[in-house]
C-alpha positions, 0 to 999 in steps of 0.5 A: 056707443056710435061705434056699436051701433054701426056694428049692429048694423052690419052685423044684421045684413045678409051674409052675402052682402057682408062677404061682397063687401069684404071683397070690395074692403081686400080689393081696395087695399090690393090695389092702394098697396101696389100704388103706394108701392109703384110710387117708391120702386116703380121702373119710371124711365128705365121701363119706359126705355126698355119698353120703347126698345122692345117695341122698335125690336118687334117693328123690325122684325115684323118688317123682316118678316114682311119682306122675306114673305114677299120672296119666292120660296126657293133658293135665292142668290144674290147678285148670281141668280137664275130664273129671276131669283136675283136679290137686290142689294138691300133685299139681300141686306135685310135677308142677312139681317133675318137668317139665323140658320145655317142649313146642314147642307151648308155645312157639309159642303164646307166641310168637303172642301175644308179637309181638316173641318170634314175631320173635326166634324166627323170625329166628334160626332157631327157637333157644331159648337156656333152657327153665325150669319151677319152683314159686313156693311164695309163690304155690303156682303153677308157672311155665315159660318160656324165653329167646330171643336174636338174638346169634347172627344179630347181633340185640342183644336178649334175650327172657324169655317166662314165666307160669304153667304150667297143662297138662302132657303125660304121655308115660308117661316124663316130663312136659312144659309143655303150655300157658302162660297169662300171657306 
């Protein structure tokens, strides 16, 4: 009897009322059913971590970036530089840590004094199978190179053409290996 009563009730109020109350009514339980389901499978810990790594990530880039703005645009040389273009050590660090690009430049050059680089290069169709940049802390240099093969046009052999990064390019959005000495 109570029960009726109150749906009467209900049933009397305008509609819109009635659908605002519906969607409060889903609202409510969408929200409860995810809670309920955090409490059992939430990330916990391993969210957290991952999350506070994410965000040390995203400081250092933003200090990287922050640096390589603060250089003059053009070519940089480490150690060799003319025109007040020199890097000091630790700007010529986090410039390595920051470049991920080895300009086409770098790659032709090294490619002219590598005979057989110049040949895979050539024949199979100027395909660069891996670029690299990376700091070598034991001897505070940076080295950049890349890997050529001739497997897709059926030459068996592979080639690593490495040494040590001296110029970089400021393009105002990133850095680029600009020129390579030692290949």
């Amino acid at each position: 009897m109570l029960q009726a009563r109150y749906l009467n009730k209900l049933k009397e109020l305008p509609e819109p009322i009635r659908q605002f109350g519906g969607l409060v009514t889903i609202t409510v339980i969408v929200i409860l059913s995810f809670f309920i389901l955090n409490i059992f499978w939430g990330g916990g810990e391993e969210l957290i971590e991952k999350m506070k790594k994410e965000e040390q990530r995203i400081a250092e880039a933003r200090k990287l970036s922050e640096l390589i703005s603060t250089l003059p645009p053009g070519i940089l040389v480490s150690y060799e530089g003319t025109d007040h273009q020199r890097l000091s050590e630790k700007q010529y660090e986090a410039v390595c840590n920051a470049t991920t690009i080895v300009s086409q430049r770098a790659v032709m050059g090294a490619n002219l004094i590598n005979f057989k680089a110049h040949k895979i290069y050539t024949i199979n169709g100027n395909k660069i199978d891996e670029t690299f940049v990376e700091w070598n802390k034991e001897n505070s240099k940076c080295f950049a190179g890349f890997v050529l093969s001739g497997n897709n046009v059926g030459v068996n052999e592979t080639i690593n053409v490495s040494g040590e990064a001296l110029s970089f390019f400021n393009t105002g959005i990133d850095t680029r290996v600009y020129f390579i000495k030692n290949f």
